[in-house]
VOGU-3710 file (C-alpha; in Angstrom, 3 decimals, decimal comma):
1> xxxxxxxxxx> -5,578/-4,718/16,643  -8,665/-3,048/14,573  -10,983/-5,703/12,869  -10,680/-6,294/9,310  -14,346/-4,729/8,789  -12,838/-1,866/9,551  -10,709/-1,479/6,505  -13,547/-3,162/4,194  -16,378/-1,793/4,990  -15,431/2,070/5,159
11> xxxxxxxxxx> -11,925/2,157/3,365  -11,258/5,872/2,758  -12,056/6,343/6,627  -9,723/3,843/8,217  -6,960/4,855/6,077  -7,090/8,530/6,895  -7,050/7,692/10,542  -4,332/4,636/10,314  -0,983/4,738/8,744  -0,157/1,233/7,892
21> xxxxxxxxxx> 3,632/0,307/7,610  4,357/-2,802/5,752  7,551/-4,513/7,984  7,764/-7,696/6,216  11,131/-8,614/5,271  12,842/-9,743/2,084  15,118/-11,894/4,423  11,947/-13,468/6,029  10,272/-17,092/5,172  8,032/-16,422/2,216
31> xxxxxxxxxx> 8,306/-12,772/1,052  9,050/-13,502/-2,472  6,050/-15,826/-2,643  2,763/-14,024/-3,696  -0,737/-15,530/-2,202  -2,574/-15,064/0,865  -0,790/-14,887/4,094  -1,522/-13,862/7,808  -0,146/-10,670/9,182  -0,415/-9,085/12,558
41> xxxxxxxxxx> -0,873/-5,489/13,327  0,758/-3,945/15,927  0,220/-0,315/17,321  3,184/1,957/17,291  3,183/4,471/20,156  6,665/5,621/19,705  5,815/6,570/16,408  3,799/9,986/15,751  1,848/10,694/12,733  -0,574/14,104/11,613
51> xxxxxxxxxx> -2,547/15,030/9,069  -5,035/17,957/8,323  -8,383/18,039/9,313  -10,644/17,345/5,980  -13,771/19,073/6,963  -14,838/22,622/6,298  -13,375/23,913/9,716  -11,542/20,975/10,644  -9,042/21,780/7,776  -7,241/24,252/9,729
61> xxxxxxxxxx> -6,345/21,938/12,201  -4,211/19,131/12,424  -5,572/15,452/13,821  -3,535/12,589/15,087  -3,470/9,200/12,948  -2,349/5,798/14,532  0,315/4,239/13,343  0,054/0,629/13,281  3,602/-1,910/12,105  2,068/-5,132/9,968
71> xxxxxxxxxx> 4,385/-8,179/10,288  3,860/-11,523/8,778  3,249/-14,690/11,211  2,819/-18,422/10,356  1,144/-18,866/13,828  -2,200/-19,651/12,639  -3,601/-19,579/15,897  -3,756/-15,780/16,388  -6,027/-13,377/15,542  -4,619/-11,363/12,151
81> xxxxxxxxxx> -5,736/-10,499/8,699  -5,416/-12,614/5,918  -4,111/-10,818/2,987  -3,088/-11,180/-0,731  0,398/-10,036/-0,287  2,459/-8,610/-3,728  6,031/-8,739/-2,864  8,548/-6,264/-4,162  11,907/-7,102/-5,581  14,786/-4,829/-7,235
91> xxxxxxxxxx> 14,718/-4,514/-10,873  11,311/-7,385/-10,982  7,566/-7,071/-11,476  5,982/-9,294/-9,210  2,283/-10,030/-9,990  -0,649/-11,188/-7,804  -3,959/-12,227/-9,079  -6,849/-11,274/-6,577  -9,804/-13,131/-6,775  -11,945/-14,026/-3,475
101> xxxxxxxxxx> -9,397/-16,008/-1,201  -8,890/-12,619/1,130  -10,567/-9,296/1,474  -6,804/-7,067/1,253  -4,153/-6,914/-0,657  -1,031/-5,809/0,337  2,230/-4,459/-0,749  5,779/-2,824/0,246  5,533/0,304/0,501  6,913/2,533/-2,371
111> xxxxxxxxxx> 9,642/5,485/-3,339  9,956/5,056/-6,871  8,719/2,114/-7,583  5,322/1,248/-10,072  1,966/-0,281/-9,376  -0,772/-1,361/-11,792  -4,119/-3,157/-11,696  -6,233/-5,009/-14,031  -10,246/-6,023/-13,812  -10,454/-9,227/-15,530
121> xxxxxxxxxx> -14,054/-9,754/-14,657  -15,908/-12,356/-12,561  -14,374/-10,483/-9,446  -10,623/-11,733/-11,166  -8,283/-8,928/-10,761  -4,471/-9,110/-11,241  -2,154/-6,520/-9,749  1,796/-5,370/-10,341  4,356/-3,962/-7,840  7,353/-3,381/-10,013
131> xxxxxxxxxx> 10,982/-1,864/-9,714  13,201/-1,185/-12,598  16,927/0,768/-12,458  19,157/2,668/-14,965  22,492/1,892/-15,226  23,216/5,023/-12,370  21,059/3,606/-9,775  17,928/5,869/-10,524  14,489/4,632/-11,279  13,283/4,200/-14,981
141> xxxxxxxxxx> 9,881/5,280/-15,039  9,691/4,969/-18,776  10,859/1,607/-19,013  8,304/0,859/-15,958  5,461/2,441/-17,943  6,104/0,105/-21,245  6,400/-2,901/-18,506  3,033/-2,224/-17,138  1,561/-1,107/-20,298  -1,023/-3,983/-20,617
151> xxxxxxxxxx> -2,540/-2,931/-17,113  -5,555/-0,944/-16,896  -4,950/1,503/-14,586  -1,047/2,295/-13,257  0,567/4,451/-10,379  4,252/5,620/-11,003  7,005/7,289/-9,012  5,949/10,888/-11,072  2,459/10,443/-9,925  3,331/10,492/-6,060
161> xxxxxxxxxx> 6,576/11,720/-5,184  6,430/15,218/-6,674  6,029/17,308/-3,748  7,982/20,462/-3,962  10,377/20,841/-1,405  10,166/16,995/0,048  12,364/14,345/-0,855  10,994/11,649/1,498  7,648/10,579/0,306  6,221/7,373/0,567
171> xxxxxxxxxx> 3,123/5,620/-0,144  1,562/2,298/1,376  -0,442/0,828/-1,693  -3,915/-1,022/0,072  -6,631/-3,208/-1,657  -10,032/-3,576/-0,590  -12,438/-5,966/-1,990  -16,100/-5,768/-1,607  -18,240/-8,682/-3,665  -16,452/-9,097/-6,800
181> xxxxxxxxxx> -14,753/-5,821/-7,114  -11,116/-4,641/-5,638  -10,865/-0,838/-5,170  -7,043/0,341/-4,951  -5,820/3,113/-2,595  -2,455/4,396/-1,456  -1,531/6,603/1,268  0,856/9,649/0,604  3,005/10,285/3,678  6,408/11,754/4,589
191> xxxxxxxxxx> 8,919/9,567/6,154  10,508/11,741/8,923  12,577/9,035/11,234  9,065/8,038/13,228  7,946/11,473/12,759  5,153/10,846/9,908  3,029/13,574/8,061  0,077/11,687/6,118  -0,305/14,035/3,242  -3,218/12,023/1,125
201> xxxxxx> -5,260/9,179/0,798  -6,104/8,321/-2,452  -8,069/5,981/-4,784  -6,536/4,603/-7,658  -9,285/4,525/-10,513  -9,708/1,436/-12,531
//
């Protein structure tokens, strides 16, 4: 399992070179409960994943990125991360507020649904993972915009799943905090059945 200083200290590295798939359950003890909790990340060998090179010959070429399963424990005995974790529940907004307690925040990860952030200063931050339906079962950005209005900076199902010609796009929302500030970042990846394509990684401006 890679050391937390991984993620924090070089975030736009580690997350090109590690797809992270959020498995906690809704069905599991505490998922609906925002706050720090302890997760364990396991390495996923039957799973592949690619993405292009991002250097000026390297481009051309396609690198291998590990794929790593994070699962919640209440062993506290083990070695994981602690991490702010924002749940996700249809039609809700569930809200986290990020302060100092842990170094990343996590969050299912997302195929329609909305996520915001707000700097409230003093290293206070709050963040959003909402999911909001139309009466035919499709996702209503607009009424997720006017939900999320009041947060600073917002990523929405238009912003990340338009990708001509793919229909299964995801993207695993990470927070980093360094000092007082939180920086935002999502990977953009296609969901192939184990077969993964990591198409971007991302920061998500405040």
């Amino acid at each position: 399992m890679p050391n937390m200083t991984a993620i924090t200290s070089d975030p736009e590295s580690f997350l090109k070179n590690n797809l992270l798939l959020i498995q906690y359950q809704a069905y599991e003890s505490g998922y609906r409960n925002p706050g720090v909790k302890r997760f364990l990340l396991n390495k996923e060998d039957d799973f592949t994943c690619m993405r292009k090179g991002t250097g000026i010959i390297s481009q051309f070429k396609e690198k291998t990125v590990d794929v790593w399963s994070i699962k919640s424990t209440n062993a506290q005995n083990v070695n994981g991360w602690d991490c702010y974790w924002l749940p996700y529940d249809q039609d809700f907004k569930h809200v986290v507020v990020l302060e100092s307690d842990a170094d990343v925040m996590l969050t299912p990860a997302m195929d329609g649904c909305s996520f915001g952030f707000t700097n409230h200063g003093g290293g206070v931050y709050s963040a959003s993972h909402g999911n909001l339906q139309t009466p035919m079962g499709r996702i209503d950005e607009a009424g997720l915009r006017q939900g999320m209005r009041f947060h600073k900076s917002t990523l929405h199902k238009s912003d990340y799943m338009n990708v001509p010609g793919q229909t299964d796009v995801k993207v695993t929302m990470v927070g980093v905090r360094k000092g007082n500030k939180w920086r935002f970042f999502y990977q953009q990846y296609l969901d192939q059945m184990g077969a993964f394509y990591l198409l971007n990684v991302r920061e998500l401006k405040g």
